[in-house]
N, C-alpha and C positions, 0 to 999 in steps of 0.2 A: 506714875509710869517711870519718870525720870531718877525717881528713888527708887526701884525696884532695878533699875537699868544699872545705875552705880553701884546698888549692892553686889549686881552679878559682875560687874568689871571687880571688884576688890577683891569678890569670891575667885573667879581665876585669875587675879593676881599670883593669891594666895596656894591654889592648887598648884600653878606652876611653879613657884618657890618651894614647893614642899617637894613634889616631881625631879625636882633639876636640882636646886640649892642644896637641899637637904644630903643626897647621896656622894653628891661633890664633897661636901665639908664634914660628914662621918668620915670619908676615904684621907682626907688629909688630918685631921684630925688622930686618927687611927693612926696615920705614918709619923706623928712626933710623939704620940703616948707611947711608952715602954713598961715594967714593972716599977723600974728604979725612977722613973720621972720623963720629963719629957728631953729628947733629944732630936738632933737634926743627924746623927749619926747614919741613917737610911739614905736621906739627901745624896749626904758622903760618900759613902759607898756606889754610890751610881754613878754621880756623874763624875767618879774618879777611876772608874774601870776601863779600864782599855776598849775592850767589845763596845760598851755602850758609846764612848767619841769618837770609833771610827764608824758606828753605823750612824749617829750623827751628821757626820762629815759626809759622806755617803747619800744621806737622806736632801743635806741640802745642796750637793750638786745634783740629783737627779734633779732637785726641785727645779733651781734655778735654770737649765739645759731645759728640760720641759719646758718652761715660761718660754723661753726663748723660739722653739721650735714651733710650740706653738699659736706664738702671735705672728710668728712667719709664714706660718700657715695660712691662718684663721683672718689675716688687712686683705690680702690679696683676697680671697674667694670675695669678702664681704664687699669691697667694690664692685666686682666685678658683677654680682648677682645685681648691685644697688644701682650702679653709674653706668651701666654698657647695657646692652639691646642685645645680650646673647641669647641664641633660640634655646626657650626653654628656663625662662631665668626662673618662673614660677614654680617649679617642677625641682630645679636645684635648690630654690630656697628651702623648702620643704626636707630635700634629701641629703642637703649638709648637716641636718640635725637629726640624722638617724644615731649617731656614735654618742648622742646626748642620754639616750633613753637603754641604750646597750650597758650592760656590766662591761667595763672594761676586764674584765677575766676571760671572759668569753671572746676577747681581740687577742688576747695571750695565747690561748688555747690554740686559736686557728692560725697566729705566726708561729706557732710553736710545730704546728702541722706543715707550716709553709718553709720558714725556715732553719728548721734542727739540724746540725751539722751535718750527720750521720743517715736521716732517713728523711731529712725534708723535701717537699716536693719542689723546689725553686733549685736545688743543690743537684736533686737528682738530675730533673732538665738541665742544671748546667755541666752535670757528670763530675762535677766537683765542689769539695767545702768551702763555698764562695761566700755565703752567706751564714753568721752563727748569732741565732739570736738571744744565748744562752751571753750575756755581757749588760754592760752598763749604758751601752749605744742600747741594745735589743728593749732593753726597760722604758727609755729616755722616747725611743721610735711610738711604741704602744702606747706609751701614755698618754704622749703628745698626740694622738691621732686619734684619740679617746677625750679627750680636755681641752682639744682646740673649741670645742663649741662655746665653751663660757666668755671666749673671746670675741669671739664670732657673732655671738647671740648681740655683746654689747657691741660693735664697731655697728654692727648693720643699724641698730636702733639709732645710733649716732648718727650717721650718716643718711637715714630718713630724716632726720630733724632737721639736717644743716641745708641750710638755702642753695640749692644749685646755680643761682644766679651768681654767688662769688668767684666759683669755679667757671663759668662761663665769661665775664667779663676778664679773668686772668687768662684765658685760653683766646680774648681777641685782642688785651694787649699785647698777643705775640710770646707767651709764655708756656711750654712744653708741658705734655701728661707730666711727665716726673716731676719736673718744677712746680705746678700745680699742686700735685700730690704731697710732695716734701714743704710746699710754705702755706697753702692754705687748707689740704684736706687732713692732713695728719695732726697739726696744731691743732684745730677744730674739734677730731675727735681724741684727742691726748685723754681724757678726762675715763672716758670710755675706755681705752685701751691698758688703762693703770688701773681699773676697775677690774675687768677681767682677765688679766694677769694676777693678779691679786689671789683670785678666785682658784685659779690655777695651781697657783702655787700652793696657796692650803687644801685643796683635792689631793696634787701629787704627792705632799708630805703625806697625806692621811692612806692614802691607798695603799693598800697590803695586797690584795690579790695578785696585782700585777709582780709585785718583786718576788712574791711569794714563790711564784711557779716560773719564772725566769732568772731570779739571783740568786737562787736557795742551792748555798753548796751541799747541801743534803740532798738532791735530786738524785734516782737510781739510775737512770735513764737520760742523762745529760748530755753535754759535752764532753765529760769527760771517757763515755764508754769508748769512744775510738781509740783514744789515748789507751788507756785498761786492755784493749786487746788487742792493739799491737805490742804492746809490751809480753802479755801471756804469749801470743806467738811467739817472740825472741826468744822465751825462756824456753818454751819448751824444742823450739827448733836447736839450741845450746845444749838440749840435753841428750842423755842417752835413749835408745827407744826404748829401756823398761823404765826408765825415769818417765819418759812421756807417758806411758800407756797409765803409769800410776793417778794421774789425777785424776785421768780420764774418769776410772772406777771411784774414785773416791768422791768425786762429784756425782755422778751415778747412785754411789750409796748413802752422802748427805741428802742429793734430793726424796730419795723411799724415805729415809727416814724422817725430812721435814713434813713428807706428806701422810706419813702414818700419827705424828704428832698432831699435824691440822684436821685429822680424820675424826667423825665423831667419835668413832668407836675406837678409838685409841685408848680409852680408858678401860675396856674387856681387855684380858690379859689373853696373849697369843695361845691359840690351841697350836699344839703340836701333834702334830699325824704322827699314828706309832707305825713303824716301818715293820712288813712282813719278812719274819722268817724266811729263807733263803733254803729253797728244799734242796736237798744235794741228794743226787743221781746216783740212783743204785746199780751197779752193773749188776747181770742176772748173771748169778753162779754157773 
């Protein structure tokens, strides 16, 4: 049995190397082979374009701002559920790990309903564009409010571990929550908290959804529509009224015609109605 047990840990060794290693190292392998031989010329070219080190740069402050926001988050609930008598703590514990099991796209989506410059519902109630969550705050907010769990998840399992007796005996030599909290609860769980920062930060680099649909200067429907049409207004209030009236129709006629192009039957060629003869009136001699 003990031979038949080894054979099958070697055997998925093995499938897993072949699974994961194998596609890894055709992919890099593939990137230094050329005709003429092999070259790191690809490398080159990448990490010396401009696009690719500012989205870089880009990717690791969001990263690092995430971390930050939320292990800010994520110390404070995890006490509070862990160390305090709040009513309900069992109910929150359960319910701060709802954002663990959600796509963070789907938190995009609904700030993206809540706070769009132009048609969001948080701006509308404020009757103005108070809130834009079309920026690098708007990414940094969702993320973190999506990724605070892995931090979360570790403090709290720390802080079940650690002896409440140490916190209790500082707390009657006369020594404050904060105090308490900054020399014996946070050293304590340091280990915990650089674990799931950790975690954080390689989710937020890896996550595309979320920048996808909130930093994507390619959005039709952004922030910058406001912008787009107040500017159209200007112009055409600047112009003449047959200059105005002109786009009006010319937009009128691009739309028929994008939608006869998207029509199935765009590819039957137009019949043309032959127009009747025009009887002209005989007067009676």
């Amino acid at each position: 049995m003990t031979r038949f047990a080894r054979l099958g840990g070697y055997g998925a060794v093995w499938l897993l190397a072949i699974l994961t290693i194998a596609p890894i190292g055709l992919v890099l392998l593939r990137s230094v082979l050329t005709p003429s031989g092999v070259t790191l010329e690809h490398y080159r070219a990448a990490f010396t374009e401009p696009a690719n080190i500012q989205a870089g740069i880009n990717t690791v402050i969001v990263s690092v701002a995430t971390v930050i926001f939320a292990t800010l988050v994520a110390i404070p609930l995890a006490w509070l559920v862990s160390r305090t008598d709040i009513p309900g703590a069992r109910r929150f514990r359960v319910l701060l790990l709802v954002p663990y099991v959600v796509p963070p796209y789907i938190g995009a989506i609904a700030w993206i309903n809540l706070a769009n410059p132009t048609v969001g519902w948080l701006n509308r109630a404020a009757g103005a564009a108070v809130f834009d969550i079309y920026s690098m705050t708007g990414v940094i907010w969702v993320t973190g409010l999506f990724f605070y769990t892995y931090v979360y998840v570790a403090c709290l399992a720390a802080l079940e571990r650690v002896d409440p007796s140490l916190e209790d005996a500082a707390r009657v030599s006369g020594a404050g929550p904060l105090m308490v909290l900054r020399t014996i609860t946070l050293p304590l769980i340091r280990p915990a908290i650089l674990a799931g920062a950790f975690l954080v930060f390689a989710a937020s680099a890896a996550a595309f959804g979320v920048p996808a649909l909130i930093a994507s200067p390619a959005r039709p429907l952004g922030a910058r529509s406001a912008t787009m049409a107040k500017a159209a207004t200007k112009k055409n209030a600047s112009a003449t009224p047959r200059t105005r009236r002109r786009p009006m129709r010319t937009a009128r006629f691009g739309a028929i015609a994008w939608a006869a192009m998207a029509s199935p039957l765009s590819s039957a060629p137009p019949t043309s109605r032959a127009r009747r003869p025009r009887r002209s009136a005989s007067r009676p001699a």
